[in-house]
C-alpha positions as CSV (number, residue, x, y, z in Angstrom):
1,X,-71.1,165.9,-74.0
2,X,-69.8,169.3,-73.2
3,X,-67.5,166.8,-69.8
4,X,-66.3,164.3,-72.7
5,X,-65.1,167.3,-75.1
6,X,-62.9,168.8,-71.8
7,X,-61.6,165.6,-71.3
8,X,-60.6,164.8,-75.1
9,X,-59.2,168.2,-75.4
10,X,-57.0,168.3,-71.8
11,X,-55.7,164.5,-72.5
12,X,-54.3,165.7,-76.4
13,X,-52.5,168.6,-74.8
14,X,-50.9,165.9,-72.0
15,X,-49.7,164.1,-74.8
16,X,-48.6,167.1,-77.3
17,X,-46.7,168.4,-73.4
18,X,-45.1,165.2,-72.8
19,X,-43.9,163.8,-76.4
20,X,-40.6,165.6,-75.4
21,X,-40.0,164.5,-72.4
22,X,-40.6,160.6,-73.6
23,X,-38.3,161.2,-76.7
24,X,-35.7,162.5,-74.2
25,X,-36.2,159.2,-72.6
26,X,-36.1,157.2,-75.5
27,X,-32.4,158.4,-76.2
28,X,-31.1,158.4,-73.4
29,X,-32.0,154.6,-73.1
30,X,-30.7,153.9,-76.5
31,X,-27.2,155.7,-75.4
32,X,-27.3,153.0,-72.7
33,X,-25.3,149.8,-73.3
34,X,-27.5,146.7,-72.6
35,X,-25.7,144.0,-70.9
36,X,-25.2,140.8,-72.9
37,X,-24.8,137.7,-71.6
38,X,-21.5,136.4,-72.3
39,X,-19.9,132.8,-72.4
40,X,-17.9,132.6,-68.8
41,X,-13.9,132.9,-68.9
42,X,-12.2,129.7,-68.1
43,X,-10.1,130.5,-64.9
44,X,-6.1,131.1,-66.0
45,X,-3.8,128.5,-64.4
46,X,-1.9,130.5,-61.7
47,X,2.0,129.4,-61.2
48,X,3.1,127.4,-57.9
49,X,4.4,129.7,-55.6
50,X,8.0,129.5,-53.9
51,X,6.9,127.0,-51.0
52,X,5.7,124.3,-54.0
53,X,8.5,124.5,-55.6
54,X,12.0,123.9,-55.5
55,X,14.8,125.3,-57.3
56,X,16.6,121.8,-57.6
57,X,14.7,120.5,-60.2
58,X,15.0,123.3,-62.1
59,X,19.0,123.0,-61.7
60,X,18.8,119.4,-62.6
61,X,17.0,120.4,-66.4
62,X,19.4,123.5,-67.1
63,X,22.4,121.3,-66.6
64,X,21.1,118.6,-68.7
65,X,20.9,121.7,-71.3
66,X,23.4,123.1,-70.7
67,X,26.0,119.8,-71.0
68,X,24.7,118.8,-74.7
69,X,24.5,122.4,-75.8
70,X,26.7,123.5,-79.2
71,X,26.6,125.7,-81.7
72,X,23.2,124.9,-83.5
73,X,20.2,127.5,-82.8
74,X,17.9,124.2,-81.7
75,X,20.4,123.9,-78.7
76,X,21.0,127.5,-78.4
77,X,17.0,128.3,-78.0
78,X,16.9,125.4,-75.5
79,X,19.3,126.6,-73.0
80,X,17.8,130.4,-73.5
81,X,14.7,128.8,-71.5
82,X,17.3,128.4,-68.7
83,X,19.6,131.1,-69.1
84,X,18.3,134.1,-71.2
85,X,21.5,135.4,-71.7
86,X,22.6,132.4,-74.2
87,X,20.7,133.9,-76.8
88,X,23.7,136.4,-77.4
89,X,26.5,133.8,-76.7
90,X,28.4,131.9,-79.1
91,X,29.0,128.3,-78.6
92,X,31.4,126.1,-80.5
93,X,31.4,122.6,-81.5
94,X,28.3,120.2,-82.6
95,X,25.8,119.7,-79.7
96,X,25.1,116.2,-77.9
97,X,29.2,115.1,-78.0
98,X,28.4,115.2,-74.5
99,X,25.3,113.8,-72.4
100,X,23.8,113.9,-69.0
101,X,22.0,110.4,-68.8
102,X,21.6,111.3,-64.8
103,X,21.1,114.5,-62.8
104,X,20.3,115.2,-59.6
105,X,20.8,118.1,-57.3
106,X,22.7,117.1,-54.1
107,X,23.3,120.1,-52.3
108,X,21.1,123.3,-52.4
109,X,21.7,126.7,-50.2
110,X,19.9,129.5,-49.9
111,X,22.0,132.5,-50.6
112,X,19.7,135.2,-50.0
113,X,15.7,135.7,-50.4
114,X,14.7,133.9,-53.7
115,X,18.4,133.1,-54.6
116,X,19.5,130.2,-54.2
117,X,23.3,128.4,-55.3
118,X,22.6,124.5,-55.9
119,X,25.3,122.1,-56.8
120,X,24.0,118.9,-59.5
121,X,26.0,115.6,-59.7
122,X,25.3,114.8,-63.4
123,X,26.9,111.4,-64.8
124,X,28.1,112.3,-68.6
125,X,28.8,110.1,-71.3
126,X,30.8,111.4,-74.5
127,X,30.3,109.7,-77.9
128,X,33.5,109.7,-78.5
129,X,36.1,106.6,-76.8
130,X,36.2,108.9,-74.0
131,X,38.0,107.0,-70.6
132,X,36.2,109.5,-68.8
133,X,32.8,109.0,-70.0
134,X,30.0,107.9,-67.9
135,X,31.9,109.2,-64.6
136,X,30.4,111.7,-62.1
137,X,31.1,115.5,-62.3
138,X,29.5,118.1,-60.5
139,X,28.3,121.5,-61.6
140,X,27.3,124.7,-59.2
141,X,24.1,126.6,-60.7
142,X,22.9,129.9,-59.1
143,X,19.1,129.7,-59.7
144,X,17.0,133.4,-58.7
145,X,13.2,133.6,-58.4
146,X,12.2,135.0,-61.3
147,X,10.0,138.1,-59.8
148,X,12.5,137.6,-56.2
149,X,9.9,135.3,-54.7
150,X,8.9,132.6,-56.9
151,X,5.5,132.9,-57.9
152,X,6.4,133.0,-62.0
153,X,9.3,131.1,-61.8
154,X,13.0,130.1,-62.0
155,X,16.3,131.4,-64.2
156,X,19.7,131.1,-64.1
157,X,21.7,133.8,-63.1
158,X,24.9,132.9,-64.8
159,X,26.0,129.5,-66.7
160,X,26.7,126.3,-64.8
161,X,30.6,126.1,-62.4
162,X,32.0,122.7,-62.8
163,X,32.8,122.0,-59.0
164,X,34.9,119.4,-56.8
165,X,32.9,117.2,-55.8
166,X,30.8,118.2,-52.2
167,X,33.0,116.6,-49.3
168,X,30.5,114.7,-46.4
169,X,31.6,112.9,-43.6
170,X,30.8,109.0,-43.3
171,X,27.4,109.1,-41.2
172,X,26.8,106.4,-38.9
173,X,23.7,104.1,-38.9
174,X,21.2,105.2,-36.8
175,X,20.4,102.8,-33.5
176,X,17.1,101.7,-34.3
177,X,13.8,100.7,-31.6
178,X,14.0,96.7,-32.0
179,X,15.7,93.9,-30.4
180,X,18.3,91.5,-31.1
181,X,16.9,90.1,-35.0
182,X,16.6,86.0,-34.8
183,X,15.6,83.7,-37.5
184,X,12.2,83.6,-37.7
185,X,10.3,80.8,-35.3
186,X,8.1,78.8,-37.7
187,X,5.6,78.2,-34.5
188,X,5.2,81.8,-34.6
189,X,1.5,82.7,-36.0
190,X,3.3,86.1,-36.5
191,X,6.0,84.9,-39.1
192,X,3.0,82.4,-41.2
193,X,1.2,86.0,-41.3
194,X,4.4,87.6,-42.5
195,X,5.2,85.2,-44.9
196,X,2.0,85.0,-46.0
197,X,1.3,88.7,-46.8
198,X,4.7,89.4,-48.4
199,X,4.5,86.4,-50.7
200,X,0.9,88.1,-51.6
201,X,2.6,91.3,-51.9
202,X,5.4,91.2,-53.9
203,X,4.8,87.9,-56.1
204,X,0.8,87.7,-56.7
205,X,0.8,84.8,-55.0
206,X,-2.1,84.5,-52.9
207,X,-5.3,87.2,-52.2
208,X,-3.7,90.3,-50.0
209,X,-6.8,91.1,-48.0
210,X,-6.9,88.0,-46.3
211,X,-3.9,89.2,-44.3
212,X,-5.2,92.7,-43.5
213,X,-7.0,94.1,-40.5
214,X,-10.0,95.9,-41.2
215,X,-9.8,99.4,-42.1
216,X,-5.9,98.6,-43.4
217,X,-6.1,99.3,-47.2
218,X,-2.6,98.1,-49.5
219,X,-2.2,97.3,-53.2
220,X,-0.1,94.6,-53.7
221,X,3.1,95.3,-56.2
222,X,2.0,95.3,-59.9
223,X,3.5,93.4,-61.9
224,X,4.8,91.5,-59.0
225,X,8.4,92.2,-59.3
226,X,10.0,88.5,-57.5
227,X,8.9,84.4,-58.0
228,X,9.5,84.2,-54.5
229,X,10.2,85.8,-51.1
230,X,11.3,84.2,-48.3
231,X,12.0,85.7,-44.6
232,X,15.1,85.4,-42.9
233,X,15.4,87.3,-39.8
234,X,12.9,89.4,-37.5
235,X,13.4,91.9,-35.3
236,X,11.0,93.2,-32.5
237,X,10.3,96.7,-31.2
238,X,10.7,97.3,-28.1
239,X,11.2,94.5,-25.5
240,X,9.1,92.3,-27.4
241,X,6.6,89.1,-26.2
242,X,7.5,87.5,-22.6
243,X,9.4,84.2,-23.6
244,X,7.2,81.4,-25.0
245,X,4.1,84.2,-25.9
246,X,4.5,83.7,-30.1
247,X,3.0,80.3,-29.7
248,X,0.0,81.7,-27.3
249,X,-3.4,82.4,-28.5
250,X,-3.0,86.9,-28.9
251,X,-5.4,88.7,-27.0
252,X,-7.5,91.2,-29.2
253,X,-6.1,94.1,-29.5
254,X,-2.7,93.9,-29.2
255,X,0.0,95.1,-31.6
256,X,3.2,93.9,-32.6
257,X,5.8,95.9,-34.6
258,X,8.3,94.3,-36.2
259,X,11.5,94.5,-38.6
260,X,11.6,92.1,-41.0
261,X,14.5,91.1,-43.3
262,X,13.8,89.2,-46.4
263,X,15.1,88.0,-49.6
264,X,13.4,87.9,-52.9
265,X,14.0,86.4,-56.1
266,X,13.4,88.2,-59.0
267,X,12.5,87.4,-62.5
268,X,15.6,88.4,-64.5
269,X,17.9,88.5,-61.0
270,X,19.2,86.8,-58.3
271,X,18.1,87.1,-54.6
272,X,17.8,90.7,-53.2
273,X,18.0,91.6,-49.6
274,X,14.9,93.9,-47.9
275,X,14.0,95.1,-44.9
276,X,10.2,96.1,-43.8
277,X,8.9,97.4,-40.7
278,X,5.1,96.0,-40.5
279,X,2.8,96.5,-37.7
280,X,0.5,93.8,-36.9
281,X,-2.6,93.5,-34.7
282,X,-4.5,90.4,-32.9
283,X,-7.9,89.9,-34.1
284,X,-10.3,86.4,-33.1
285,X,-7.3,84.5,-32.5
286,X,-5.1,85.6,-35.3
287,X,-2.7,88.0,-36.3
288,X,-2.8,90.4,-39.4
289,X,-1.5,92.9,-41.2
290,X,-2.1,96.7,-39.4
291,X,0.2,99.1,-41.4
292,X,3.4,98.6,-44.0
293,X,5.3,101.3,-42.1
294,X,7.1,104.3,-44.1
295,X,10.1,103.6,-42.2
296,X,11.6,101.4,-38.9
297,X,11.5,103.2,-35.7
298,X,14.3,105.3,-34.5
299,X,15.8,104.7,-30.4
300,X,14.9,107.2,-28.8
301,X,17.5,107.5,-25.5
302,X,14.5,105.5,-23.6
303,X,14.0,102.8,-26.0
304,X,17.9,102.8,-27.0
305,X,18.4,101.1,-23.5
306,X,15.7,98.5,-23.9
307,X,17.3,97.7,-27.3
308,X,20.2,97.3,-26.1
309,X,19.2,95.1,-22.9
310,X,17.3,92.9,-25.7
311,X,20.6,92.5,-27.4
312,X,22.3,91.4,-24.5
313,X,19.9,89.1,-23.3
């Protein structure tokens, strides 16, 4: 009895002894923010930087502005977006007299880092019986970074030049990789596999994918622009087939590029001349389809020669 008293009596004066030090505790904890959780941020859309973007386009818009601007604050506001410093300029005469139905930049220097002077060709109408209206004119726009680099980007550092137009020389057409072009050989497999796959192609006339080679993937033209299409002269890369080899049965395997001119008829116009360089590959006796090519090949000075030895044979 006289062991339990001593042991009531010692724990009371542990707790009397330690209600400070728990209160202390207590407050401190209550000072203490206690993390909420929180709905998560969606992530802000950061601007393209300098290498994504080019300061043509940007030309192209501010002399669209810039060519229907007048004196209202709708056109005034407009331009600012461009040019800042048109919000404290004064502009006389009603805006849209004058129209850009067409821009595009055609020549665009660097003048130093993030600077850049580009010159638009902009075909402008008047609504007035203008004899001028609907020619060509040019205008010179020097277009900055907006930070020096272009990561938040463009503005105009001054308004629109109107400029002469840019002088070029005449360039020459490039020599290109094939052969003398002939009229296409109907005994060919090549040309029925041609035909076939540009009729499919352009005039939704016939299924595509029976003309591929495995793996090739192509989406015919939709809406099919031309009622018909019809081949008239082929061209090969390179020397080409040994003499009498079109009519042979193809090994697999082997590839033939080719450049092929054709004519289609379209819907609302007359015939239109194309050309299109298509790669095609042998498979179980046939040929078909192994690439629409992004461009004809280009003679290099080794395959310049065999061109022209084709020609001349």
């Amino acid at each position: 009895m006289a062991n339990w008293t001593a042991v009531v009596r010692w724990s009371a004066w542990g707790l009397l002894l330690a209600g400070p030090l728990l209160g202390g505790w207590a407050l401190a904890s209550a000072r203490t923010p206690v993390p909420v959780p929180t709905r998560a941020q969606a992530p802000r859309a950061q601007p393209a930087s300098s290498d994504a973007v080019a300061p043509a386009g940007f030309a192209e818009l501010y002399v669209a502005a810039y060519v229907k601007a007048g004196d209202s604050d709708a056109d005034t506001e407009e331009l600012s977006a461009y040019y800042p410093a048109a919000r404290s300029m004064s502009w006389s005469g009603e805006g849209g007299a004058e129209r850009a139905e067409s821009a595009s930049a055609v020549q665009v220097r660097q003048v130093s880092a993030g600077y850049w002077s580009v010159t638009v060709a902009a075909r402008i109408t008047s609504s007035s019986k203008n004899t001028d209206s609907g020619r060509v004119r040019y205008f010179q726009v020097p277009v900055r970074a907006a930070d020096g680099r272009g990561a938040s980007g463009w503005t105009a550092a001054a308004l629109p030049a109107e400029v002469a137009a840019p002088t070029s020389s005449k360039g020459v057409a490039p020599e290109l990789s094939y052969g003398s072009a002939h009229a296409p050989v109907d005994s060919d497999p090549a040309v029925q596999t041609v035909r076939g796959f540009l009729a499919a192609y352009l005039t939704g006339g016939g299924e595509l994918d029976r003309y591929l080679s495995p793996g090739t993937t192509l989406h015919a033209v939709r809406p099919a622009p031309y009622t018909a299409v019809s081949v008239t002269q082929i061209a090969e890369h390179g020397q080409g087939p040994a003499e009498g080899a079109e009519a042979q049965v193809p090994p697999d395997g082997v590839q033939r590029r080719l450049l092929v001119d054709v004519e289609g008829d379209g819907k609302h116009t007359g015939s239109r001349p194309m050309s299109y360089a298509i790669e095609l590959r042998a498979r179980d006796g046939r040929w078909e389809v192994a690439a629409l090519e992004a461009a004809p090949a280009l003679a290099t000075p080794g395959t310049k020669s065999n061109s022209q030895e084709g020609q001349g044979s």
